[in-house]
N, C-alpha and C positions, 0 to 999 in steps of 0.2 A: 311667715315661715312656718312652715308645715313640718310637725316632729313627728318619731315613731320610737316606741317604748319597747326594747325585749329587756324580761328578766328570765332567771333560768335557776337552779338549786338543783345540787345532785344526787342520785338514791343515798338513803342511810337511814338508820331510826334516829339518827341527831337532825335530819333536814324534816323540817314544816314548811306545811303552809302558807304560811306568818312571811316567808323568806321573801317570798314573789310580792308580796302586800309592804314589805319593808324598804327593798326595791324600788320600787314603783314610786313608792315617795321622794325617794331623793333623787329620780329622775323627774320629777312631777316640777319641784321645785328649782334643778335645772332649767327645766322648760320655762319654767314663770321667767330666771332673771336671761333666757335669751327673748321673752315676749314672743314665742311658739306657742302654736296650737298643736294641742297633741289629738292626731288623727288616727293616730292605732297602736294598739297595746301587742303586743304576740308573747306567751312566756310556755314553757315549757318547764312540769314537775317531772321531779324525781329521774331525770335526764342527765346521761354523763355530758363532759362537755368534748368528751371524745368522739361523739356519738354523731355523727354527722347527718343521720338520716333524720333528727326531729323535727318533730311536724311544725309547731312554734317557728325554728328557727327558720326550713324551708321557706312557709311564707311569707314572713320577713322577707328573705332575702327576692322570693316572686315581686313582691311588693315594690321593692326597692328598686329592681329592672321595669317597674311599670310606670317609676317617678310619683309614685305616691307620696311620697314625703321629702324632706330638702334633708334633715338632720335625725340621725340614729343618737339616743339615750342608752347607755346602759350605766350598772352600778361599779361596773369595770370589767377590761376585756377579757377576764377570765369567763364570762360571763359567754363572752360569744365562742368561744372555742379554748380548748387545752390546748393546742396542735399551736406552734409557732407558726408554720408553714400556713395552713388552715387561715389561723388570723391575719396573715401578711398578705395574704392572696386578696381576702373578705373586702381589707383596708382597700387595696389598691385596687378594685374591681370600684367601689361605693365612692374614692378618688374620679375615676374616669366618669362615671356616672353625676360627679357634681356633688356628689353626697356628704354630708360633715360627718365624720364619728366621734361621740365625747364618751368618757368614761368618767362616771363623776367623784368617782370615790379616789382613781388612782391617777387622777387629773391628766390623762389623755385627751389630748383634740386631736384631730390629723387637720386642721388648720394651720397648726405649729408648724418651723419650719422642720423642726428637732422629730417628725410625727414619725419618721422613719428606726429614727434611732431607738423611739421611746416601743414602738410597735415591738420593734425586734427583740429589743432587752424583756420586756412584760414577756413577751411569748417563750425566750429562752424558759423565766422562770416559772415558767405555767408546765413546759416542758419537762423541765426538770422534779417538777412537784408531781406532773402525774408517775413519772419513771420513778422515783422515790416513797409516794405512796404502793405502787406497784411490789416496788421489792421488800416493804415493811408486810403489805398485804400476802404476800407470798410465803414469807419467811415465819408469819403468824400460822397459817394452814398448815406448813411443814411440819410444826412441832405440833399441833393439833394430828396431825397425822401418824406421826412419830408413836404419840401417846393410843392410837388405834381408835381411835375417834371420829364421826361423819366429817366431812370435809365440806359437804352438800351435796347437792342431787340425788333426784331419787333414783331406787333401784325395787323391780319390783322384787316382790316376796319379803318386804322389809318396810319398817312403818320407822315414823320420827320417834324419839324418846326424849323430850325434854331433860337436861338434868339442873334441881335448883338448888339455889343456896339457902344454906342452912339456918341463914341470918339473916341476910338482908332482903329488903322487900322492893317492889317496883313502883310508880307513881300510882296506882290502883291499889297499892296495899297486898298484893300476890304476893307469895314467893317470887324473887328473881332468879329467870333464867339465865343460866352461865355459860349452857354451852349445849348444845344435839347431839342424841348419839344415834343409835340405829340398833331397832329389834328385832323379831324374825316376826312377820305379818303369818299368823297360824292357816289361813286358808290360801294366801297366794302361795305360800310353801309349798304346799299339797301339790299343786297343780304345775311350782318346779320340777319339783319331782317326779310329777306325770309327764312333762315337756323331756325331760334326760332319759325318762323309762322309754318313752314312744319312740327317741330316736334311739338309740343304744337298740331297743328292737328292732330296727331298718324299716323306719316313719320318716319320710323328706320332710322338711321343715313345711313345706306346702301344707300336707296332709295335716302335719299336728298343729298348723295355723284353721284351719277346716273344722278339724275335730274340737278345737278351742272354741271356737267360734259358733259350732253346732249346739257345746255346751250352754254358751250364755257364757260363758267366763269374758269379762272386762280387761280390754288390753293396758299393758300402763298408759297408756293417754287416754282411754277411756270408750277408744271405738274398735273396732273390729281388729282382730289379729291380722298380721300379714309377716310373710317367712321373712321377711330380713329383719323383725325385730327376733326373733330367734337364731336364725344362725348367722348374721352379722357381718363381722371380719374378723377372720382368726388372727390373724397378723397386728391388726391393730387390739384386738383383744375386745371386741365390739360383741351386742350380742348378749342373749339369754344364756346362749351353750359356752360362751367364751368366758365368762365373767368368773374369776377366781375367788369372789366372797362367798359364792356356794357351799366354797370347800373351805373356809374359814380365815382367808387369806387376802386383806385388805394392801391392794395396790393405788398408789398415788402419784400424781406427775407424771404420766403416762405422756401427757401431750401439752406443748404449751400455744397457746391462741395470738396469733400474730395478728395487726391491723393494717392491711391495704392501705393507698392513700386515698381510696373511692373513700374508707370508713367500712367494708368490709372486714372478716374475722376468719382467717382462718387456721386450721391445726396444724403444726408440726409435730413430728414424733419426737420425744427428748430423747436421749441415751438412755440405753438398760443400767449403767452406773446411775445415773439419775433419779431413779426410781426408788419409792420410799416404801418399802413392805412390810407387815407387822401381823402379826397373828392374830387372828377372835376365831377363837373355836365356839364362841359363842352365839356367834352369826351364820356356825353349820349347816348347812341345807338337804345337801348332797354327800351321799358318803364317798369314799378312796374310789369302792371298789362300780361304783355307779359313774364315777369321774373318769376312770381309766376305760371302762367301756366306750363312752361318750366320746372317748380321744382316739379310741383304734377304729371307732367308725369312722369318723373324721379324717384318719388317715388314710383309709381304705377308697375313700370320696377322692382325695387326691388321689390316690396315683390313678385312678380310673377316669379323674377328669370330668366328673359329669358338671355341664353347664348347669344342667337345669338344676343339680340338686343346689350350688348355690346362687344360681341367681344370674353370674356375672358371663358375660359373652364376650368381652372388650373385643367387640368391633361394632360398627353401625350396623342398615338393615341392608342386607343384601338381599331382598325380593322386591319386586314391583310396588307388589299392599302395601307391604310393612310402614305401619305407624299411622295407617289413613284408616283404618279399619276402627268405627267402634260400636260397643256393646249397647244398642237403643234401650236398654235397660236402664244400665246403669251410668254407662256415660265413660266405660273404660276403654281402654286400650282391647281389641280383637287378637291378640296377641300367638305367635309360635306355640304351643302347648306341647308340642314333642315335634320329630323329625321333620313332620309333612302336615299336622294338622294346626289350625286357626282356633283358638275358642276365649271366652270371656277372660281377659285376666285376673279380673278381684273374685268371680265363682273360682277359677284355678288356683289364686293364692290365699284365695281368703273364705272359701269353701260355700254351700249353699245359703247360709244365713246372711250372706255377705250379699250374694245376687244369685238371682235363680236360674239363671241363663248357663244351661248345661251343653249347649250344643254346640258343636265342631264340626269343624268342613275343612276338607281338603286343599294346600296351597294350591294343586293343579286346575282343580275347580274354580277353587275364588279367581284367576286370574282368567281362565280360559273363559268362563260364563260373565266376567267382569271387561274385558277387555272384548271381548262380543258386542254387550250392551252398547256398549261406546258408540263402536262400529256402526252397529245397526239401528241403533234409536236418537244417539248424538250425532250422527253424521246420517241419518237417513233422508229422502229427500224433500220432506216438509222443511226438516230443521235446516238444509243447504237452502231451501227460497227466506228464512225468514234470514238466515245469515246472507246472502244479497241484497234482500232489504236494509239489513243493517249496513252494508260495504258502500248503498248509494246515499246513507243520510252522512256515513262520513265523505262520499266523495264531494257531497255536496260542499259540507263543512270547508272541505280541502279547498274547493275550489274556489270559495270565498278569499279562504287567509292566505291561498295564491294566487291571488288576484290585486289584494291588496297588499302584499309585500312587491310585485311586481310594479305598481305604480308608484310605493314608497320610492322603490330603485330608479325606477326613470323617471322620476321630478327631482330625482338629488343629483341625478346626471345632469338631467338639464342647467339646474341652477350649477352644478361647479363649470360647464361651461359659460355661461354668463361670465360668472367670475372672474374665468378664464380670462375669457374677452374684455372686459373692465381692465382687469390686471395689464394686461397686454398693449390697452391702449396708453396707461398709465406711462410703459416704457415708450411706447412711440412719441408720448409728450417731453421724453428727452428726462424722466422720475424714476431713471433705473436706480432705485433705492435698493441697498440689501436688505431690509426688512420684508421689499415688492417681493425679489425675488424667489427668497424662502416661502412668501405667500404660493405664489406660482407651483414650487414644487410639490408644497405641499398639498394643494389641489390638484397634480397631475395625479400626486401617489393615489390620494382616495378615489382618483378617475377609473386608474386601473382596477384597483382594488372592488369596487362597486362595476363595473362591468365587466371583472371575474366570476361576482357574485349572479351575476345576473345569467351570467352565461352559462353558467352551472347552477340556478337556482331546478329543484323538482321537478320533474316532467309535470306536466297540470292531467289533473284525474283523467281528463277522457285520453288520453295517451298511455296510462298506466291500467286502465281498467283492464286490457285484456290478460294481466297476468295474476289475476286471482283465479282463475279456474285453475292453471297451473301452478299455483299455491296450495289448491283445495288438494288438484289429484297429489300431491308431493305428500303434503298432512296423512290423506288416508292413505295413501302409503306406510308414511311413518307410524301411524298408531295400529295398523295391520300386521307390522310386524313387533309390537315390542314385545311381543309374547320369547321373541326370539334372540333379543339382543344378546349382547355376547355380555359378559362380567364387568368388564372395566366399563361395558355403558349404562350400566343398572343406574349410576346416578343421575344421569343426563335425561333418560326414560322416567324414571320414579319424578323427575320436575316437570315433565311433559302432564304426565297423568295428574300430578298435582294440579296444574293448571286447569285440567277438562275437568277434574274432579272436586276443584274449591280443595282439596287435602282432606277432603273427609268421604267415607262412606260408612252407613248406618248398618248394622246386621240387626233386623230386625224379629224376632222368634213370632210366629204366628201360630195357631192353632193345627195339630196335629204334629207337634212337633218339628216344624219344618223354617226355615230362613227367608226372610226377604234382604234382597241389600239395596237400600234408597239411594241413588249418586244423582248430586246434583252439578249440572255442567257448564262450563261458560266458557267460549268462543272468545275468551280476553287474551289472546297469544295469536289468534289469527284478526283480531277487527282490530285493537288499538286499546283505548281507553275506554271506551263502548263495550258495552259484555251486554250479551245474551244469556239469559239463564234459564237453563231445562230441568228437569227432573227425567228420571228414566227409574223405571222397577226391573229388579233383575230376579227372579224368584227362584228360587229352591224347595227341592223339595227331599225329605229324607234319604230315599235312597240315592240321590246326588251324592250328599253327602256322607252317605256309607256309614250313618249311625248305626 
């Protein structure tokens, strides 16, 4: 018998290393008194057991669908999951599969016949323990909040502040820490205050992302600025410019973090009665009369509606490009820059230091001189003789596996008449059995059924060859005009071009300031499973693009 070991231990400064090593032993010794070999260990540290994405556990469970082992060890099934549902699933999956599950500590087998009852009951209480750690854990942060105190995460312009106790010491002999608060970080302050002056001056978030970034100034995660860590969500209070600790005004329970049953996270908004507020003028950044500025710009941004200045479009892309276009630089999005022009996204939102690729071209352009290329260098007539080439190694193909689905069909004919006639004589010998007769029909039905099939099996290739040419003119047709489609077929068009163009095309900056755009092409919508692949250069040149 073939065993496999998970142990598991969850964050906290009370969980060690020690846990998994503790573990392990009293699976170990499980293993001895069923006389298992134990063939693989899997454990995951410092893991919730809500957590369904860890890596430990994953492959286990890969493993487990591969029949690598007969029987799962753990130290008990809290081990493999918190989630009732989670663990009842896990059981009954590693059931089908043959699999034993023991639990050594809270004497689970799913051997038993009781495996069901005992699964359910554990899981209730696993359930019930994390929903109760939950709300002890909640109800500690509240008053920690209350009291006006970090709660955690960071915020820039604000550094940790340990605070210790006056007494007691740690296992190192330190001062013990009690509890973090939060101080005002003297240089990232500076540079809030330049981020509320820049805009309150009528600075897009773009620009003071740019201007940040030109500086050298270090974003809170560490790399380059970009506008929506600045102007955010107003509504969800997201955001450098949103954040009310500037003004001294510590908000909490804004949002509470729900778990999918995938084991995803995501936010809801709580009620404004919900929300815990408390004053630190201590933690001032920003003055009134620099916050009130910052708000009537803000305001003014709405009623005017500008997309660009936050960011949000809520709709998809309604041009041809859109989304295939990227910056050979840097590897971003070619993106909208204003009305009608194309240009580097992270140069546009993340300014020169970000990427140097300052050049813009015309949507009329990119589409006209792009949808050209196609035309004239994917569809010209070298590249139609090598796509013939490729239409006779599939007819060939074809002609093969209809050839021999054709002869499967007519030797299964032949033999259900045999049958037939067996059958048939059988009744002439006076063996009109009911068991013959069901034989009989049920070889007449597959009679017909297979010389349905037959009769409407595929035209064979040399029969069907002469409608690729009218295939070919219908395509260039089609891609001759998409320059023109009407709106509602922009999507249908933009999958077309997808297809000719792999979804990608390169805007590449060359010397003299000027554009190349790379497409590479493939004939996998007109040949089958077979693709041909082209390159094609599309070049531009400045005044094209009306720099």
């Amino acid at each position: 018998m073939k065993a496999a070991l998970y142990a598991r231990y969850s964050p906290g400064k009370d969980q060690k290393d020690t846990s998994i090593v503790d573990q392990f032993y009293n699976c170990d010794r499980m293993a001895d008194r069923l006389e298992a070999m134990v063939v693989a260990r899997f454990e995951d540290k410092a893991m919730s057991g809500t957590n369904l994405m860890r890596q430990g556990y994953k492959l286990m469970i890969d493993a487990a669908r591969r029949g690598d082992f007969d029987v799962l060890i753990v130290d008990d099934l809290s081990r493999l999951a918190r989630d009732s549902i989670e663990t009842q699933q896990l059981i009954r999956e590693f059931k089908s599969l043959r699999i034993r599950v023991i639990g050594v500590s809270d004497g689970f087998d799913s051997n038993d016949k009781s495996y069901k009852l005992q699964a359910g009951m554990r899981g209730m209480v696993n359930d019930i323990y994390i929903d109760d750690l939950r709300a002890k854990t909640h109800r500690g942060m509240a008053g920690v909040a209350r009291n006006g105190k970090c709660t955690g995460g960071r915020v820039y312009g604000y550094r940790s502040k340990p605070i210790f106790d006056a007494k007691r010491l740690d296992e190192f002999g330190r001062p013990l820490v009690v509890e973090v608060d939060r101080e005002v970080h003297p240089d990232q302050a500076r540079w809030v205050v330049k981020i509320f002056e820049w805009y309150a001056a009528g600075h897009a978030p773009r620009k003071i992302a740019s201007m940040l970034n030109d500086a050298g100034v270090v974003s809170p995660r560490g790399d380059k600025w970009s506008f929506s860590a600045i102007y955010g969500d107003k509504r969800k209070m997201t955001g450098i410019l949103n954040n009310e600790l500037y003004i001294g005004k510590s908000v909490w329970n804004r949002r509470e973090w729900v778990k999918s049953p995938d084991g995803r996270r995501r936010p809801i908004e709580r009620p404004v009665d919900e929300l815990i507020v408390t004053e630190r003028p201590d933690l001032r950044i920003v003055s009134d009369e620099l916050w009130q500025a910052k708000c009537e710009r803000q305001a003014a941004v709405a009623i005017i509606g500008s997309a660009n200045e936050s960011g949000r479009h809520g709709r998809g892309p309604k041009y041809l490009f859109s989304g295939m276009l990227k910056c050979d630089k840097c590897g971003s999005n070619y993106s909208l820059v204003g009305t009608k022009l194309y240009g580097c996204s992270r140069h546009w939102n993340r300014g020169e230091s970000a990427c140097g690729n300052r050049i813009t071209v015309r949507r009329e352009v990119v589409e006209s001189v792009l949808l050209s290329g196609i035309r004239d260098q994917l569809l010209a007539p070298e590249a139609l003789r090598e796509f013939l080439r490729e239409c006779n190694v599939l007819m060939a193909d074809m002609e093969t596996a209809y050839a021999q689905e054709r002869r499967q069909l007519e030797n299964r004919l032949k033999q259900l008449d045999n049958e037939l006639k067996n059958l048939l004589g059988f009744i002439k010998g006076g063996n009109a059995l009911p068991s013959i007769t069901q034989e009989i029909k049920a070889a007449e039905d597959e009679k017909r059924r297979l010389s349905l099939m037959l009769k409407n099996a595929p035209a064979a290739p040399a029969d069907i060859m002469h409608l690729i040419p009218r295939a070919m003119e219908r395509y260039r047709e089609y891609v001759a005009n998409l320059s023109n489609v009407d709106a509602d077929r922009i999507v249908e068009a933009r999958e077309h071009l997808r297809t000719l163009t792999n979804g990608e095309v390169r805007m590449v900056p060359f010397e003299g300031d000027g554009l190349a755009a790379e497409v590479a092409g493939t004939y996998g919508a007109l040949v089958g499973d077979r693709q041909l692949m082209m390159v094609a250069g599309a070049r531009f040149e400045l005044t094209t693009f009306r720099l």
